[in-house]
LONUSE-271394 format. One record per residue: residue in three letters; x, y, z of N, C-alpha, C in turn; residue number from 0. Coordinates in nm, 4 decimals. Atoms other than C-alpha are relative to their C-alpha. Layout:
REM LONUSE-271394
+------+----------+----------+----------+----------+----------+----------+----------+----------+----------+-----+
: rest :      nxx :      nyy :      nzz :     caxx :     cayy :     cazz :      cxx :      cyy :      czz :  nr :
+------+----------+----------+----------+----------+----------+----------+----------+----------+----------+-----+
:  ALA :        X :        Y :        Z :        X :        Y :        Z :        X :        Y :        Z : NUM :
...
+------+----------+----------+----------+----------+----------+----------+----------+----------+----------+-----+
END
This chain:
REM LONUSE-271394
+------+----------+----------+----------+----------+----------+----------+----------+----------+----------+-----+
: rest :      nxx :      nyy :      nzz :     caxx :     cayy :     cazz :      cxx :      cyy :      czz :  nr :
+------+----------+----------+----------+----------+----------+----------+----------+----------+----------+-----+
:  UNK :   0.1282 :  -0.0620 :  -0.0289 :  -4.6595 :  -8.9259 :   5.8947 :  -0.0023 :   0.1451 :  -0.0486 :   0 :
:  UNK :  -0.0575 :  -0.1370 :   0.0117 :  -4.5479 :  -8.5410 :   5.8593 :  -0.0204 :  -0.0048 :  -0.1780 :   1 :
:  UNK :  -0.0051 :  -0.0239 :   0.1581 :  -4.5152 :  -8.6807 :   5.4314 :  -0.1740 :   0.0335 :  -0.0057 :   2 :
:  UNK :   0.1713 :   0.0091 :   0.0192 :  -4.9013 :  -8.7830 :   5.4377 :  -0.0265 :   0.1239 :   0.0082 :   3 :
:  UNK :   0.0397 :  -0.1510 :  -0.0559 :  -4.9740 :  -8.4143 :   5.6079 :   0.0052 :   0.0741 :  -0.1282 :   4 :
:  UNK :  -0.0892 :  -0.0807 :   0.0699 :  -4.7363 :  -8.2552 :   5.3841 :  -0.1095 :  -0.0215 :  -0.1827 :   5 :
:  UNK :   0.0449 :   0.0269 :   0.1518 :  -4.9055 :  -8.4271 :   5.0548 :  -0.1705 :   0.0243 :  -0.0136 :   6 :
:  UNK :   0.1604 :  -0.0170 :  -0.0586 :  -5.2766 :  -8.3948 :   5.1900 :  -0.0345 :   0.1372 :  -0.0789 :   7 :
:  UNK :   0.0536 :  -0.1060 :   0.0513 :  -5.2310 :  -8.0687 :   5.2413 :   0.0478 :   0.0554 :  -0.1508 :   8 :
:  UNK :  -0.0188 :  -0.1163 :   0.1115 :  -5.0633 :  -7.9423 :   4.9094 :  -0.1138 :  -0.0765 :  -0.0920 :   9 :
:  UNK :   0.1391 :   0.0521 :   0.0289 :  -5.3471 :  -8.1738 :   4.7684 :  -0.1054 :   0.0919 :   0.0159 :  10 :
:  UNK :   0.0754 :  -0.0694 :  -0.0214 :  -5.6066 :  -7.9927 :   4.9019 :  -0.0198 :   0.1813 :  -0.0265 :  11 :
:  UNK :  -0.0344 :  -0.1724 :   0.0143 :  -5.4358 :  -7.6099 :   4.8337 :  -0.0519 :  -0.0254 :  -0.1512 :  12 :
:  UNK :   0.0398 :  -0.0067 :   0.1294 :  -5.4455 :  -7.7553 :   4.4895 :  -0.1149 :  -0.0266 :  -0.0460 :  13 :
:  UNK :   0.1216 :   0.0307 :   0.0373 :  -5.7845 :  -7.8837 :   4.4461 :  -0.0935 :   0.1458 :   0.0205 :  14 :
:  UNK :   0.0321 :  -0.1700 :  -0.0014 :  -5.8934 :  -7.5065 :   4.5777 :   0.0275 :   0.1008 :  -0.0869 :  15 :
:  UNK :  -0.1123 :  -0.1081 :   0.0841 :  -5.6678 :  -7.3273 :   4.3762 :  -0.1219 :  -0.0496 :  -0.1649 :  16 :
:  UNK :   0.0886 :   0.0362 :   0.1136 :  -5.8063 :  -7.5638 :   4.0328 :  -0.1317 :   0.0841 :  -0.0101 :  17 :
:  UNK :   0.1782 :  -0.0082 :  -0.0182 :  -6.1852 :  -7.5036 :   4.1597 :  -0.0247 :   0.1632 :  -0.0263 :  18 :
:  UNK :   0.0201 :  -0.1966 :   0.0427 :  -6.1196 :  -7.0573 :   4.1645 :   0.0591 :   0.0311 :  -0.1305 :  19 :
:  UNK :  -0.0415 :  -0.0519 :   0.1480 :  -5.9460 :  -7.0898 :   3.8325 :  -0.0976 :  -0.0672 :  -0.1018 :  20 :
:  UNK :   0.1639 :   0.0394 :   0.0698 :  -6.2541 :  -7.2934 :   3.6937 :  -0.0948 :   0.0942 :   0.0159 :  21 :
:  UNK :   0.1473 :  -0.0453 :  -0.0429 :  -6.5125 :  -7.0912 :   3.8207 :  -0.0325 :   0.1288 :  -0.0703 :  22 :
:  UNK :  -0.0164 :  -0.1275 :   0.0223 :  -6.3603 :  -6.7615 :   3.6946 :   0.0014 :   0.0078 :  -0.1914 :  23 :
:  UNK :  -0.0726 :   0.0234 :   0.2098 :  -6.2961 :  -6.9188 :   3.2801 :  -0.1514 :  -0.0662 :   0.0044 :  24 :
:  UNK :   0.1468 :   0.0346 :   0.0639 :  -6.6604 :  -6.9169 :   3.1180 :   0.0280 :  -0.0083 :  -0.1255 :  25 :
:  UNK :   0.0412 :   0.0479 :   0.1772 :  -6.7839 :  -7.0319 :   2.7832 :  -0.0920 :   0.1129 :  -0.0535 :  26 :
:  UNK :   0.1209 :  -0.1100 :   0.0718 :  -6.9857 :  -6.8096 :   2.5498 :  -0.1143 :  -0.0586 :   0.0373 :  27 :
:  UNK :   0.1109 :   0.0786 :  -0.0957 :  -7.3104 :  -6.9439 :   2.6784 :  -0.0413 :  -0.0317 :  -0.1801 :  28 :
:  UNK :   0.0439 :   0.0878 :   0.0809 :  -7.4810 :  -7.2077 :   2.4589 :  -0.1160 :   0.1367 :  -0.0928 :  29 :
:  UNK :   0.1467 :  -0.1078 :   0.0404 :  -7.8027 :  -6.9673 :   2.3969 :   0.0334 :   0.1285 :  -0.1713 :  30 :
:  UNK :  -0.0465 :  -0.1420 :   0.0844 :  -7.5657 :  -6.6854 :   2.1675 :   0.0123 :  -0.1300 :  -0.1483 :  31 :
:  UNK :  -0.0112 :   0.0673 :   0.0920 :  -7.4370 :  -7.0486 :   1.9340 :  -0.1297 :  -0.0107 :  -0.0645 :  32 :
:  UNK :   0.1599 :   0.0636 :   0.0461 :  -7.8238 :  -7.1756 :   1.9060 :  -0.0658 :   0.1442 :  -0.0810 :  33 :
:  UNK :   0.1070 :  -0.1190 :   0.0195 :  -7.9193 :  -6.7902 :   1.8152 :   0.0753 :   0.0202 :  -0.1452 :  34 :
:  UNK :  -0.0538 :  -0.0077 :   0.1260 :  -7.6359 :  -6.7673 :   1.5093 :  -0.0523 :  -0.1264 :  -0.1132 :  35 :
:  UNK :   0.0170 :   0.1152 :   0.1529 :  -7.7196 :  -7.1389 :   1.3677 :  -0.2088 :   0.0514 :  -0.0429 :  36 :
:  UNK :   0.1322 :  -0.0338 :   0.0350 :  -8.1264 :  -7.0369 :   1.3367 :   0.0295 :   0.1596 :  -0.0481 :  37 :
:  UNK :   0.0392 :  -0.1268 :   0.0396 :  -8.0429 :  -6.6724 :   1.2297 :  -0.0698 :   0.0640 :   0.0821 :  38 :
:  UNK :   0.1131 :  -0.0834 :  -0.1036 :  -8.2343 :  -6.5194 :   1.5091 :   0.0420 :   0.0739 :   0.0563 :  39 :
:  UNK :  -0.0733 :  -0.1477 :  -0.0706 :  -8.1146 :  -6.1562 :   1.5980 :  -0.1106 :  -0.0008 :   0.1033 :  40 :
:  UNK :   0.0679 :   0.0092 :  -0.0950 :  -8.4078 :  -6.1547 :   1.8152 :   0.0825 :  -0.0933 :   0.1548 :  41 :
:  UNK :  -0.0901 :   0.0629 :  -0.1607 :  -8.2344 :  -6.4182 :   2.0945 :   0.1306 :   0.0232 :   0.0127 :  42 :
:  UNK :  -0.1350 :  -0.0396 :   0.0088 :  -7.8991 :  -6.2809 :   1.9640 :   0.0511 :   0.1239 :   0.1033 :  43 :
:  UNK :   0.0392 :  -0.1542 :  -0.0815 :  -7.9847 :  -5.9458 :   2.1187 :  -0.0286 :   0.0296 :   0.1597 :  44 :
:  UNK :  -0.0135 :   0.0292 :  -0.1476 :  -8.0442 :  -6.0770 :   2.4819 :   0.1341 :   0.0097 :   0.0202 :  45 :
:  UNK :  -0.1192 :   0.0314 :  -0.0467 :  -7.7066 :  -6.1158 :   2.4877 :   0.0742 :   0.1080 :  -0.0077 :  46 :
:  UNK :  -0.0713 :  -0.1300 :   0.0713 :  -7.6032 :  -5.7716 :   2.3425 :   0.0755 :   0.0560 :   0.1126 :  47 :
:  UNK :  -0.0695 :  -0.1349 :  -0.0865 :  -7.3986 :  -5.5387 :   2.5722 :  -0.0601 :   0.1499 :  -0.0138 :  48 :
:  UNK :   0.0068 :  -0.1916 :   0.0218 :  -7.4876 :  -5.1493 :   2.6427 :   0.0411 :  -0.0025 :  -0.1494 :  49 :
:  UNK :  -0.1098 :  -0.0175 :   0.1431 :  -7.2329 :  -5.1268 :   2.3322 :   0.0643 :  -0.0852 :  -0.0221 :  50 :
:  UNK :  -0.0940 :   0.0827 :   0.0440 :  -7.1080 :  -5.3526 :   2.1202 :   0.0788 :   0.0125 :  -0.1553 :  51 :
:  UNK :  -0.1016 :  -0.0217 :   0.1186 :  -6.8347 :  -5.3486 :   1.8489 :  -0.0206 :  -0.1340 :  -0.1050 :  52 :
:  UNK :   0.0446 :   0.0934 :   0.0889 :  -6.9750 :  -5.5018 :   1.5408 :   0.0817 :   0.0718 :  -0.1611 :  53 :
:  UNK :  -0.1088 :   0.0108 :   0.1476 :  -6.7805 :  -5.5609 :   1.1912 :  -0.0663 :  -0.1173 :  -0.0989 :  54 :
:  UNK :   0.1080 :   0.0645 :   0.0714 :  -7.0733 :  -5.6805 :   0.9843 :   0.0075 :   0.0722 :  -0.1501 :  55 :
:  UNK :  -0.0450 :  -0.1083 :   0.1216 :  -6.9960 :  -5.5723 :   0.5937 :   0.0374 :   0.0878 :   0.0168 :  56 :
:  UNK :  -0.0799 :  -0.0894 :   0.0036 :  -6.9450 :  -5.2599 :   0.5623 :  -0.0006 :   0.0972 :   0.1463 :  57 :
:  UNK :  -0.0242 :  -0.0938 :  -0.1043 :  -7.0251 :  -5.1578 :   0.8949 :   0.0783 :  -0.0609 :   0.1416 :  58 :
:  UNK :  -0.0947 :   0.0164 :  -0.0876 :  -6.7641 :  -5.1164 :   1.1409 :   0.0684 :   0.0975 :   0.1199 :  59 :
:  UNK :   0.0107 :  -0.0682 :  -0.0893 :  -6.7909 :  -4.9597 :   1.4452 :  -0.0302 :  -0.0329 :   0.1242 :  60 :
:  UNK :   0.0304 :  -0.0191 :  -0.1351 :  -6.8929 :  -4.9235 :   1.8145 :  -0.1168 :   0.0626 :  -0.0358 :  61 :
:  UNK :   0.1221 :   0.0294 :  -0.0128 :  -7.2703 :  -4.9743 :   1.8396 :  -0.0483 :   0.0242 :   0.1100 :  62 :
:  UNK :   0.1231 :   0.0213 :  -0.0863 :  -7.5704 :  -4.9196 :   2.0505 :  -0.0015 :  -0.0781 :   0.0292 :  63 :
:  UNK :   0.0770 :   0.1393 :   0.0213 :  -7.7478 :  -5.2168 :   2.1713 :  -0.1114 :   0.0103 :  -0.1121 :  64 :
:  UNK :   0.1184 :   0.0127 :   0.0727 :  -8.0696 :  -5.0988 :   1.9741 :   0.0880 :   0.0240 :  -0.1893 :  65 :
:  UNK :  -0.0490 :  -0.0438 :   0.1896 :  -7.8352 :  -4.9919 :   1.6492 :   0.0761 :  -0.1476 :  -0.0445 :  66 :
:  UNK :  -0.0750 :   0.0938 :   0.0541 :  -7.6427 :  -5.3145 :   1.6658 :  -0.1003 :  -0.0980 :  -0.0182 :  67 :
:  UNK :   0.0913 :   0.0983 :   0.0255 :  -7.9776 :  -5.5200 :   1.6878 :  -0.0312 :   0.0435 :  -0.1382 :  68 :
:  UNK :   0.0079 :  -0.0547 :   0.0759 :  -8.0914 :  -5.3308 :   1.3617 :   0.1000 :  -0.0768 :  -0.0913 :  69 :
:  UNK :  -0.0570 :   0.0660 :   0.0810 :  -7.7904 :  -5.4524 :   1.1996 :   0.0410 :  -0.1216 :  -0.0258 :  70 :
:  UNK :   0.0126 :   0.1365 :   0.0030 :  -7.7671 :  -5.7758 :   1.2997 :  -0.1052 :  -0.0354 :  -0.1117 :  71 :
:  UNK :   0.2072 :   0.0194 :   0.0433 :  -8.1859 :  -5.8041 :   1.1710 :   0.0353 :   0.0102 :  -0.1140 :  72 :
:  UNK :  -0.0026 :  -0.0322 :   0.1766 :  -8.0979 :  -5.6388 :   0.8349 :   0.1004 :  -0.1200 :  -0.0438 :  73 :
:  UNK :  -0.1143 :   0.1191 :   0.0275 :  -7.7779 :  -5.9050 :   0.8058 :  -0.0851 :  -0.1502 :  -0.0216 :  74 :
:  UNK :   0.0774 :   0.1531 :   0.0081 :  -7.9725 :  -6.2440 :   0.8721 :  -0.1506 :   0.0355 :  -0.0875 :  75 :
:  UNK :   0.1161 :   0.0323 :   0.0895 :  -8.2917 :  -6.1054 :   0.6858 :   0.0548 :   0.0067 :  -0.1867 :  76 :
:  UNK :  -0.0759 :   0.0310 :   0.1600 :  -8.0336 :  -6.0494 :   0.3719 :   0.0520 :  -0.1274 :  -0.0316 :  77 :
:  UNK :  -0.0627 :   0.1259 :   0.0264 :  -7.8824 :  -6.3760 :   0.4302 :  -0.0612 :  -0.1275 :   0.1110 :  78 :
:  UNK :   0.0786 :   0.1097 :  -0.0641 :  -8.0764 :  -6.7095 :   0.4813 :   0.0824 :  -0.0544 :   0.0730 :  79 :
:  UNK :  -0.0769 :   0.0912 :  -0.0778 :  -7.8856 :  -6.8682 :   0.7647 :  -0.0287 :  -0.1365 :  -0.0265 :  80 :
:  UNK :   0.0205 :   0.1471 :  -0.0214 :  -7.8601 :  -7.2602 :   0.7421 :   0.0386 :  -0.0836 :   0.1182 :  81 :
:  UNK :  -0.0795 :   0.0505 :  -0.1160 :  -7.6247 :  -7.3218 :   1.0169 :   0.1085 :   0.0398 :   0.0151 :  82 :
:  UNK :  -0.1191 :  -0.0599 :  -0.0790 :  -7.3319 :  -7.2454 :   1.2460 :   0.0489 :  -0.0765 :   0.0595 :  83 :
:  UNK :  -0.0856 :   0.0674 :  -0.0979 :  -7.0445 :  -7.4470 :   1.3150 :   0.1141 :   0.0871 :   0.0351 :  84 :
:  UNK :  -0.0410 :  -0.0631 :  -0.1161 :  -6.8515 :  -7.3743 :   1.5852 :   0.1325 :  -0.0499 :  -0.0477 :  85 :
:  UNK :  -0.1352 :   0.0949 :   0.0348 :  -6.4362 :  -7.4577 :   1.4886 :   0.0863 :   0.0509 :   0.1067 :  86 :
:  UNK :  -0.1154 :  -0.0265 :  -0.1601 :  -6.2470 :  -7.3124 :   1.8360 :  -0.0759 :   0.0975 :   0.0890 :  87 :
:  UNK :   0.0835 :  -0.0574 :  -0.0646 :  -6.3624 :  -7.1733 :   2.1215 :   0.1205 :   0.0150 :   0.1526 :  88 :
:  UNK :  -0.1004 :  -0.0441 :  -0.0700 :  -6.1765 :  -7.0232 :   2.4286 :  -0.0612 :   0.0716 :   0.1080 :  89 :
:  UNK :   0.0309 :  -0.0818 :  -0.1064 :  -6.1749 :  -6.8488 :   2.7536 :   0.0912 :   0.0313 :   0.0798 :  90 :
:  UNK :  -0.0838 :  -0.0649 :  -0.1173 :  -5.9395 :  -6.6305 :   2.9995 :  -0.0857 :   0.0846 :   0.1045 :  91 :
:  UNK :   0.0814 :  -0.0514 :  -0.0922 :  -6.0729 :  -6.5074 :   3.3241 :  -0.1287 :   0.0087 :  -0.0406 :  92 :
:  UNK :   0.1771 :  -0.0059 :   0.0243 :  -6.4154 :  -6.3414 :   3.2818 :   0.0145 :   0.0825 :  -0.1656 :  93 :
:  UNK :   0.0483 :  -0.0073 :   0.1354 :  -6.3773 :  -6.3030 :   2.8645 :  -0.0145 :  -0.1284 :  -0.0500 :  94 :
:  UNK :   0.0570 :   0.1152 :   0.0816 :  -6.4833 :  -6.5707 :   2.6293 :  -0.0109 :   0.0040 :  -0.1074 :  95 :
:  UNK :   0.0110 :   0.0037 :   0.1810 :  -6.4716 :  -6.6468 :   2.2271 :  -0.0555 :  -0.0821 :  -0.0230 :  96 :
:  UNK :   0.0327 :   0.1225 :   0.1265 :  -6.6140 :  -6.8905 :   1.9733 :   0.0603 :   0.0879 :  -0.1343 :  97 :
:  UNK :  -0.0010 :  -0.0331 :   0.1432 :  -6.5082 :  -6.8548 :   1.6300 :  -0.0464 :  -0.1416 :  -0.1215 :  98 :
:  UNK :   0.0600 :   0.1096 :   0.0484 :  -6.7149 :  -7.0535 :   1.3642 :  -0.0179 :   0.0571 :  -0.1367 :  99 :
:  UNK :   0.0350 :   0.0087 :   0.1426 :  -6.8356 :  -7.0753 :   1.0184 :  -0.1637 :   0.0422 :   0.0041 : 100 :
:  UNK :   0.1521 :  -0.0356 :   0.0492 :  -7.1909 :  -6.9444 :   0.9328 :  -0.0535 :   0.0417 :  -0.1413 : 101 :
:  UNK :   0.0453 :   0.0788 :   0.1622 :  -7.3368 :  -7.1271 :   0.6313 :  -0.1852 :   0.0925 :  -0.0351 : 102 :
:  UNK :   0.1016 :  -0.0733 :   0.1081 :  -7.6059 :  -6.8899 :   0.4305 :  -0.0332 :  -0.0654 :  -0.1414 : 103 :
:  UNK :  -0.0260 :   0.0508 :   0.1452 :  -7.7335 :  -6.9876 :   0.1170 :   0.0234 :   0.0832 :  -0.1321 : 104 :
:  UNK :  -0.0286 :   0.0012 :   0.1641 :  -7.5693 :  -6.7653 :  -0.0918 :   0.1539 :  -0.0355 :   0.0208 : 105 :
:  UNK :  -0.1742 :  -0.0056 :  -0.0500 :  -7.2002 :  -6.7688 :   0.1111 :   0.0442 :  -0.0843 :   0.1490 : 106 :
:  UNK :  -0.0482 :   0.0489 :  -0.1241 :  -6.9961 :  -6.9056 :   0.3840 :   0.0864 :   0.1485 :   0.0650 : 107 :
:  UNK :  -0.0560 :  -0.1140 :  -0.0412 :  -6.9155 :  -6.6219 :   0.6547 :   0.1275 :  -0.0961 :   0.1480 : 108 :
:  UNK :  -0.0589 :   0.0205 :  -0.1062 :  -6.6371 :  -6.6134 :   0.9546 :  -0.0153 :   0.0624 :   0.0933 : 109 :
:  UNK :   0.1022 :  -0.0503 :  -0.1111 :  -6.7816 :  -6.5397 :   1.2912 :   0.1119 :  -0.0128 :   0.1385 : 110 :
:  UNK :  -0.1142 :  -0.0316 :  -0.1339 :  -6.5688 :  -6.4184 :   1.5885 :  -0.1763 :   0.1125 :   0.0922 : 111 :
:  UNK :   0.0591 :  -0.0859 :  -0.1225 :  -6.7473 :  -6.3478 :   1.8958 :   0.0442 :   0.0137 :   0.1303 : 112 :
:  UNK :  -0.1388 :  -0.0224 :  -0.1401 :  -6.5778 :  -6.1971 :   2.2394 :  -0.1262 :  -0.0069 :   0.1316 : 113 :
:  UNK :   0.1324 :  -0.0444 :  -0.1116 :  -6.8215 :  -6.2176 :   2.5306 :   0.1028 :   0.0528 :   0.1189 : 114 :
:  UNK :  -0.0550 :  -0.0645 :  -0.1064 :  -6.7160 :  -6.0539 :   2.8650 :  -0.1079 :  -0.0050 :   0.1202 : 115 :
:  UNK :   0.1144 :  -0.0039 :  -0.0905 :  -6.9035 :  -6.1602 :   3.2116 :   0.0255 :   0.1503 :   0.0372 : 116 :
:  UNK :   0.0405 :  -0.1565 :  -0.0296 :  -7.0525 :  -5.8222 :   3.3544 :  -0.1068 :  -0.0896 :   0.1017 : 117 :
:  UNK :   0.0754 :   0.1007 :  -0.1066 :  -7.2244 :  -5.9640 :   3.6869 :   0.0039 :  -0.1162 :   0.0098 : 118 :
:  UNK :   0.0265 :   0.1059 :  -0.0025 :  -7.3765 :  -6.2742 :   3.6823 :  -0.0092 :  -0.0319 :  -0.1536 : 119 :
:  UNK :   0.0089 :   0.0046 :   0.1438 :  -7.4034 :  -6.2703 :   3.2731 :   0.1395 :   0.0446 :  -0.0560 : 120 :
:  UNK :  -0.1318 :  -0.0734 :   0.0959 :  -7.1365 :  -6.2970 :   3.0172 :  -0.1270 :   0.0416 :  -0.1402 : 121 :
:  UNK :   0.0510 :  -0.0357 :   0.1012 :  -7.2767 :  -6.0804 :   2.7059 :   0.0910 :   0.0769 :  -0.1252 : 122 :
:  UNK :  -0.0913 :  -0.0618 :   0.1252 :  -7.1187 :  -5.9877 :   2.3604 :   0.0666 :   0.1213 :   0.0097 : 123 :
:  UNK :  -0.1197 :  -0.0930 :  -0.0123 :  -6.8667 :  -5.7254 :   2.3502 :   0.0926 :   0.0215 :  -0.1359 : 124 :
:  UNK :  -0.0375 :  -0.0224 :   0.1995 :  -6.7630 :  -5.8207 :   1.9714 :  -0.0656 :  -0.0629 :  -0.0581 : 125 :
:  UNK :   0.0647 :   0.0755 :   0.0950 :  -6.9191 :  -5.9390 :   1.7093 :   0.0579 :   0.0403 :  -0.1694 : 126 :
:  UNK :  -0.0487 :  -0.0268 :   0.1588 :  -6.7671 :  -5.9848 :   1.3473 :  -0.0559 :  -0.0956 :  -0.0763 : 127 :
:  UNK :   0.0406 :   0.0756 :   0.1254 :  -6.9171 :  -6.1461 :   1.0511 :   0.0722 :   0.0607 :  -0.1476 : 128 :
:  UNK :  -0.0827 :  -0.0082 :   0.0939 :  -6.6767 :  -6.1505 :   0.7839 :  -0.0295 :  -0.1410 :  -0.0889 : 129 :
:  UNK :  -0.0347 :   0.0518 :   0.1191 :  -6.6441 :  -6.2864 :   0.4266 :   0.0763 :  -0.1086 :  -0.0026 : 130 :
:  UNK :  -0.1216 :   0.0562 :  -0.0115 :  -6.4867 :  -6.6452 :   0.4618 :   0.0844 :  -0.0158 :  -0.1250 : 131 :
:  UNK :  -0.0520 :   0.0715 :   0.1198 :  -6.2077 :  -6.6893 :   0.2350 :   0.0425 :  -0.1079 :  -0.0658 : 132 :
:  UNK :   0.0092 :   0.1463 :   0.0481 :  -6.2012 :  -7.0294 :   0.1878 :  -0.0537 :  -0.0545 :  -0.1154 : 133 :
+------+----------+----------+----------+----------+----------+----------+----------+----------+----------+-----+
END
């Protein structure tokens, strides 16, 4: 009887334990993928941070929100987006990645993005669009 107890409870410590280490490991939220495959700095930009660290051609720096929307805008209106696949994606505590491919029609780029919850919202914190070399 005392085993049953014994196995119950470490059962139950563990099903608790699982459920606070789930709750705390987020995904980049769907909304930031859907906003790279349409090109749309507009819904990209909900997601922005105070400041975010963007590495978009030649610029490479620690951003505004309103200076990094700007360069996003100028980026996707230079380059026709077609689509954005997604090839790994990750999460520790409250940060979060995707890294994907984003198909233009003149190039193929490589897309690293870091999100970081901040309240109830996780929002960008990096953003790189690089040259793939493939």
């Amino acid at each position: 009887m005392k085993t049953y107890k014994f196995i119950a409870l470490i059962a139950f410590f563990s099903l608790i334990t699982s459920q606070n280490i789930t709750a705390q490991n987020v995904d980049v939220p769907n909304e930031i993928t859907v906003a790279l495959n349409s090109g749309d700095a507009g819904k990209l930009s909900a997601w922005l941070n105070n400041n975010v660290e963007l590495v978009i051609g030649d610029k490479n720096d620690v951003y505004s929100k309103q200076q990094a929307i700007g360069i996003i805008s100028d980026f996707f209106r230079n380059n026709s987006v077609q689509g954005f696949q997604v090839l790994h994606k990750g999460n520790r505590e409250a940060a979060s990645f995707v890294i994907g491919t984003l198909k233009t029609s003149s190039r193929n780029y490589r897309v690293y993005v870091l999100t970081r919850r901040t309240g109830k919202q996780s929002l960008i914190q990096q953003l790189r669009i690089e040259t793939n070399n493939e």
